[in-house]
C-alpha positions in Angstrom: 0.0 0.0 0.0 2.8 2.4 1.1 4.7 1.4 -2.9 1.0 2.5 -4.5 0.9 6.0 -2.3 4.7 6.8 -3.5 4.1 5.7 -7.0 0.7 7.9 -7.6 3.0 10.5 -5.9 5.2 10.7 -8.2 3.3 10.2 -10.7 0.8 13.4 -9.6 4.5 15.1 -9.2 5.9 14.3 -12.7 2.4 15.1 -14.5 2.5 18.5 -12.5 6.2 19.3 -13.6 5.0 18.5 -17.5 1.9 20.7 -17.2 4.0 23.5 -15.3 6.9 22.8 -18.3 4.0 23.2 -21.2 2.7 26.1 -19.5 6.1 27.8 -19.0 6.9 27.1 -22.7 4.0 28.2 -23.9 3.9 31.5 -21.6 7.0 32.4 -23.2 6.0 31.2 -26.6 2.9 33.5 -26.2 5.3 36.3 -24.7 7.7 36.1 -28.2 4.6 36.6 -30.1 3.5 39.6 -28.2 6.9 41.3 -28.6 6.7 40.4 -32.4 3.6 42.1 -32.9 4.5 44.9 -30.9 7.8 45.6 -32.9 5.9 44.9 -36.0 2.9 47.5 -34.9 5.9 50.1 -34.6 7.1 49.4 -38.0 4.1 49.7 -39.8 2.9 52.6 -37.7 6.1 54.6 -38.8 6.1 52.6 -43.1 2.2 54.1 -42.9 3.9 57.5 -42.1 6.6 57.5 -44.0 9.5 57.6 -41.7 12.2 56.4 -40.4 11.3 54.0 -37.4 15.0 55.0 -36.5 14.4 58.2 -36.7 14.2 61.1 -33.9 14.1 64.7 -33.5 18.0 66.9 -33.2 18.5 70.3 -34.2 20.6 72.4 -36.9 22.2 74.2 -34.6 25.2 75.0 -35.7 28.5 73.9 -33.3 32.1 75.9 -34.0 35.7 74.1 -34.2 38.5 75.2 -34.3 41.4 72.9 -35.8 44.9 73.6 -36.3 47.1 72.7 -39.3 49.3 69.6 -39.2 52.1 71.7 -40.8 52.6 73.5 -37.2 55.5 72.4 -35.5 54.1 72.4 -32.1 53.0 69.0 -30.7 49.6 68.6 -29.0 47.6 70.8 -31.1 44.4 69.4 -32.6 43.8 68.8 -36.2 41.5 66.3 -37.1 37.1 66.1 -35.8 35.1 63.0 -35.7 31.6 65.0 -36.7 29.0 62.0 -35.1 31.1 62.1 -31.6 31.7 65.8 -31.9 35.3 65.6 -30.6 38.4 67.2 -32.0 41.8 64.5 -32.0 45.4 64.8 -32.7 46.4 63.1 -35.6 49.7 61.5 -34.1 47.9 60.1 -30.3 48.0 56.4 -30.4 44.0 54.6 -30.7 43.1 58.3 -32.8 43.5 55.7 -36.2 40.2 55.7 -38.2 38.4 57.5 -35.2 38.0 60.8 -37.4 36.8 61.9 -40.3 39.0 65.0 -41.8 42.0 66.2 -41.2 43.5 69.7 -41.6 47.1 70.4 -43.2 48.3 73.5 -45.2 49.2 72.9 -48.9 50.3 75.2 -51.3 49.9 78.1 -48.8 46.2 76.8 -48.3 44.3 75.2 -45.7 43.1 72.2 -46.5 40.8 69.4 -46.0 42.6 65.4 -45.4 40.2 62.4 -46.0 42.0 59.4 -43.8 42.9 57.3 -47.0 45.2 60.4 -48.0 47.3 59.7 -44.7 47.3 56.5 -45.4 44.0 55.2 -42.8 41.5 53.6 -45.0 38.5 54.1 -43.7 35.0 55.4 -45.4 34.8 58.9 -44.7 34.4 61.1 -47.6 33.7 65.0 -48.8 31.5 66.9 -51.1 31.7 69.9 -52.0 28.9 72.6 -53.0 30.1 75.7 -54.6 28.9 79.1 -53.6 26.3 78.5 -51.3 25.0 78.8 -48.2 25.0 76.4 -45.0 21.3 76.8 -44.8 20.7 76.0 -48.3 22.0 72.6 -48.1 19.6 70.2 -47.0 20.4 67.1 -47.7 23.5 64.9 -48.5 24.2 63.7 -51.9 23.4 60.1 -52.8 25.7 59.6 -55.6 28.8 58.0 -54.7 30.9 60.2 -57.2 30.3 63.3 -55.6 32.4 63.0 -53.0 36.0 62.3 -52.7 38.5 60.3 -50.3 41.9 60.3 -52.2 42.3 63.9 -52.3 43.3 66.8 -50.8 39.6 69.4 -50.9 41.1 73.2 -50.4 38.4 75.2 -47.8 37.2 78.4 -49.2 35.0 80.7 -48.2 31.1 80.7 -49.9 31.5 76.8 -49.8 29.7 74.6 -48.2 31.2 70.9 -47.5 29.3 67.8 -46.8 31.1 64.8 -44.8 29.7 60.8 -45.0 31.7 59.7 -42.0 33.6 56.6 -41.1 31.4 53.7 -40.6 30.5 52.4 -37.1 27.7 50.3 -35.4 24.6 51.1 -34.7 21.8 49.7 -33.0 20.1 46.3 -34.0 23.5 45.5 -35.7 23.3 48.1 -38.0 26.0 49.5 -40.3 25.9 53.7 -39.7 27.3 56.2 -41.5 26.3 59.8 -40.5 26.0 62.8 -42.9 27.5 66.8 -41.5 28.0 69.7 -43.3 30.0 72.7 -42.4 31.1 76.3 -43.8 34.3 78.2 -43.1 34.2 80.6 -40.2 38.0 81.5 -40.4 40.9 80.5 -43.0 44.1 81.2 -41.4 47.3 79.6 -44.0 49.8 81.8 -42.5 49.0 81.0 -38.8 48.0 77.4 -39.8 44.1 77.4 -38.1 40.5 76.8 -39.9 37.7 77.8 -37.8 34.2 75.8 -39.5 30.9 75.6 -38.1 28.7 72.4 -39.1 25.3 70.4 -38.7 25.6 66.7 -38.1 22.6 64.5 -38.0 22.8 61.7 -35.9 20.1 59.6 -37.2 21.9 56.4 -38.8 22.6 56.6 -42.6 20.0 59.3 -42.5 21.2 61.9 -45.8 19.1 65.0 -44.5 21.0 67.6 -43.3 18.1 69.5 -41.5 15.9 67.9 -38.9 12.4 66.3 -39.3 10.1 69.0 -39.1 
């Protein structure tokens, strides 16, 4: 009598522990499903829209850098500006390697603008130029791939506007993110070796508008 009382024990144990297993499993089978259709809801909601579910509101105003030449002699002096992080870097500081996204340098008694492949880094940023215009007036970033350059020196001049595609880095959801700027000349300085710009970056991944959503 005592073996028949242990054995429908277990057996009331082992069918609880399946149902309790089924349940769990399908608790977090119901729970998947859920977050599916939630992400999903977003996605549509934003395709019906028309926007980018990546999307979010920044502003266009303008921030102001000042870079020096890398023909100064000094040492420690800033030359190069990663435009997504916002940060000015020296050239020469070790773990600064394909962390910016122009560099500045005089050449032929002008300032001018460094892609990384032209000191040798090869990464992907790149520049565009627009001729006599205004900052304002550019609003988004070219899509053609031939408008911008990476193996050549781009002299800054005054009435131009420039547009930088920056270095790729990762995003969120394992995305691939390049991030569009533009900027105008503020000061152009050969003889003292300094460039003072002001420029708009949009942080919204591989987004090419260069003024925010309205």
């Amino acid at each position: 009598m005592k073996h028949a009382v242990t054995c429908r024990t277990y057996f009331d144990f082992c069918s609880r522990a399946i149902l309790n297993q089924t349940s769990g499993q399908r608790y977090q089978y119901v729970r998947a499903v859920l977050s599916l259709v939630g992400v999903s809801a977003i996605f549509m909601t934003a395709t019906a829209c028309d926007d980018n579910p990546f999307a979010f509101n920044w502003d266009d105003i303008p921030d102001t850098v000042l870079l020096y030449s890398m023909a100064r002699p000094e040492l420690g002096l800033v030359s190069a500006y990663a435009f997504f992080d916002g940060v000015e870097l020296e050239v020469e500081v070790p773990g600064a390697t394909g962390q910016w996204d122009i560099a500045i340098d005089t050449r032929g008694g002008k300032i001018v603008m460094l892609p990384p492949p032209m000191l040798g880094i090869y990464t992907d940023a790149e520049i565009a130029t627009f001729e006599n215009t205004l900052l304002a007036d550019v609003t988004e970033a070219p899509s053609d791939s031939l408008e911008y350059v990476s193996d050549q020196a781009v002299t800054v001049e005054f009435g131009n506007v420039y547009v930088i595609k920056t270095n790729r880095s990762p995003g969120s959801f394992g995305r691939s993110c390049r991030y569009h700027a533009k900027l105008e000349a503020v000061d152009i300085d050969p003889v003292g070796g300094t460039f003072i710009f002001r420029h708009v970056t949009n942080p919204v991944c591989n987004d090419r508008d260069l003024v925010p959503p309205n």
